[in-house]
C-alpha positions in Angstrom: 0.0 0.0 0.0 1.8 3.6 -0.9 -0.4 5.3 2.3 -2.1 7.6 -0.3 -4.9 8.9 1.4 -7.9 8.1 -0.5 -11.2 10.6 0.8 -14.1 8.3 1.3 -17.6 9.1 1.0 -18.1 10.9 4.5 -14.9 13.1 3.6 -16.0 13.8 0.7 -19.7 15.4 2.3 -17.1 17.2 4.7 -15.5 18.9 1.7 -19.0 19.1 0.2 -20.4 21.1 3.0 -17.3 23.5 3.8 -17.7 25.1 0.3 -21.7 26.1 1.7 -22.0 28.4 4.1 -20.4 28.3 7.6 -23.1 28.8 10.3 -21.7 32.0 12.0 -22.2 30.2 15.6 -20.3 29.3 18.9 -19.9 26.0 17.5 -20.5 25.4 13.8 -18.5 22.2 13.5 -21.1 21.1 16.2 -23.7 22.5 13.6 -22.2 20.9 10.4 -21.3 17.4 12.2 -25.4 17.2 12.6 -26.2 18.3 9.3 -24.1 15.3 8.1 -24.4 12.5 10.6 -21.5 12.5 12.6 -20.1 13.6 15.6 -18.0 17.1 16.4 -15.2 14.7 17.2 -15.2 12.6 14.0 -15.6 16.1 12.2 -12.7 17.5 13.8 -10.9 14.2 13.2 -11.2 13.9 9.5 -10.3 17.3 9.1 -7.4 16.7 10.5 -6.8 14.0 8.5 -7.6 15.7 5.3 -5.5 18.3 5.7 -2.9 16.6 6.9 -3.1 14.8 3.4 -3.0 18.4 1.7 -6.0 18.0 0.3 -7.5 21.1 1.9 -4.9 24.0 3.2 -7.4 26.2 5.7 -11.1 26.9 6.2 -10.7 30.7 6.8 -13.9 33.4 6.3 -13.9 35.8 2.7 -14.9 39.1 4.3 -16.4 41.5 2.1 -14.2 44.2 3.2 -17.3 46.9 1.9 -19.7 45.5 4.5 -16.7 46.5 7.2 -16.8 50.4 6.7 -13.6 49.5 4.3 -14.6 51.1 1.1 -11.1 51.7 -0.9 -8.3 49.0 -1.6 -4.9 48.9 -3.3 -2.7 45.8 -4.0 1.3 47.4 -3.4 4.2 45.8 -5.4 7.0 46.9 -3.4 11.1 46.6 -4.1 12.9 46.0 -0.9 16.7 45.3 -0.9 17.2 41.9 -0.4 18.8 41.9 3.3 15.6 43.5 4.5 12.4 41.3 3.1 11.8 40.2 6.5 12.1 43.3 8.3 10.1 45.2 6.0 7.5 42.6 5.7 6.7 42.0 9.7 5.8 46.0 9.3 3.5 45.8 6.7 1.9 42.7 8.5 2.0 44.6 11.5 -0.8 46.9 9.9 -4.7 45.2 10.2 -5.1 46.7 7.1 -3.1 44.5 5.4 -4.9 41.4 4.4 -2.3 39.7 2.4 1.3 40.0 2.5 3.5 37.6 -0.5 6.6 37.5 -1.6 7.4 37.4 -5.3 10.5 36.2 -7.2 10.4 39.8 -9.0 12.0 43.3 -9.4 9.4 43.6 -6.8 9.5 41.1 -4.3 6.9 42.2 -2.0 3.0 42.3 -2.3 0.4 43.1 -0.2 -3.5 44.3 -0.1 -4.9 46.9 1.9 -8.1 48.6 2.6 -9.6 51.4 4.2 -12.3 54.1 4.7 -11.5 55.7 1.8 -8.8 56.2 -0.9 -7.6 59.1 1.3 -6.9 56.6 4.4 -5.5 54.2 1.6 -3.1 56.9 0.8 -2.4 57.6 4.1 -1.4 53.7 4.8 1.4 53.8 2.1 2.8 56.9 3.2 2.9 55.8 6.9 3.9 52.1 5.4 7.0 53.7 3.1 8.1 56.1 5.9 7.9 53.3 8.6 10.2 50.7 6.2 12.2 53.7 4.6 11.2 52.5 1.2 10.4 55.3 -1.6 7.8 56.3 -3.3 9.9 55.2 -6.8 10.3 51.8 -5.5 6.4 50.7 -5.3 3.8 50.6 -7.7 0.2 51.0 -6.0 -2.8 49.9 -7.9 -6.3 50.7 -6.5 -9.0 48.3 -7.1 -11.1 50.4 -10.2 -13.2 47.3 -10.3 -14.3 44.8 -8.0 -14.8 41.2 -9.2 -15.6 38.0 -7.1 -14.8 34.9 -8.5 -17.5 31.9 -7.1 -15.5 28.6 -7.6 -17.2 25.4 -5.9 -15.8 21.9 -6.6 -18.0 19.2 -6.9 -16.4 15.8 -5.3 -19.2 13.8 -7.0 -17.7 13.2 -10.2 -19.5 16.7 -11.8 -17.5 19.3 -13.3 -16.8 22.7 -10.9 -19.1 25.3 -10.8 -18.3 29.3 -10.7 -19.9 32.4 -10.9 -18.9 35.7 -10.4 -20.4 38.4 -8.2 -19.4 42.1 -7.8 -19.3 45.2 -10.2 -17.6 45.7 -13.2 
């Protein structure tokens, strides 16, 4: 046996029912375990075990950052000399602003995503962000969102193709 991990049918309603909506409760693996037939325990279990496979990396929320009073966002391509990528990028993920921070093998190497009130706080984020790392203005691109697009993408595990949509404005 090669110890492949091979989801069975009960993993496979586990991945089904992650990709629907999370019950925004105390306990929603209590809530999902019922909904399929098992126990919190088993749930939690065979999580485990599925990620521990690398089938699935994290069951995180997607926060429409709109609904938060966060009406303006940029993505920041950054060039930071090399001797200071980790420096410069605990600051930036130091901000809760920030939702992602990446590296990028790239002129440059850092990315990250912010959002705010407005494209007035926005702009004050970079400027605080580039005085704070000592990075200048001619060694970042900013690019504000101009249009928002959600991409829907739900796998089917039942032998169907995936399905998408896409929400937003263009």
């Amino acid at each position: 046996m090669s110890g492949r991990f091979i989801p069975d049918k009960l993993d496979i309603a586990i991945l089904q029912a992650l990709q629907e909506e999370i019950p925004l409760v105390s306990r929603p693996w209590k809530e999902i375990s019922g909904k399929i037939g098992i126990s919190e325990q088993e749930l939690l279990a065979r999580l485990n075990r599925i990620k521990n496979a690398g089938i699935l990396k994290a069951v995180s929320p997607i926060i429409e950052s709109s609904e938060c009073g966060r009406g303006a966002a940029t993505l920041v391509a950054m060039h930071v000399p090399s001797g200071r990528l980790q420096e410069v990028a605990a600051i930036i993920s130091g901000y809760p602003e920030v939702s992602h921070n990446f590296r990028r093998e790239h002129y440059y190497q850092v990315w990250f995503t912010l959002s705010g009130r407005d494209e007035e706080h926005i702009r004050v984020l970079v400027r605080d962000i580039l005085e704070r790392t000592g990075i200048g203005e001619d060694d970042i691109l900013d690019l504000p969102t101009v249009n928002k697009l959600k991409v829907d993408v739900r796998f089917s595990f039942h032998g169907t193709k995936a399905t998408g949509g896409n929400s937003g404005s263009c």
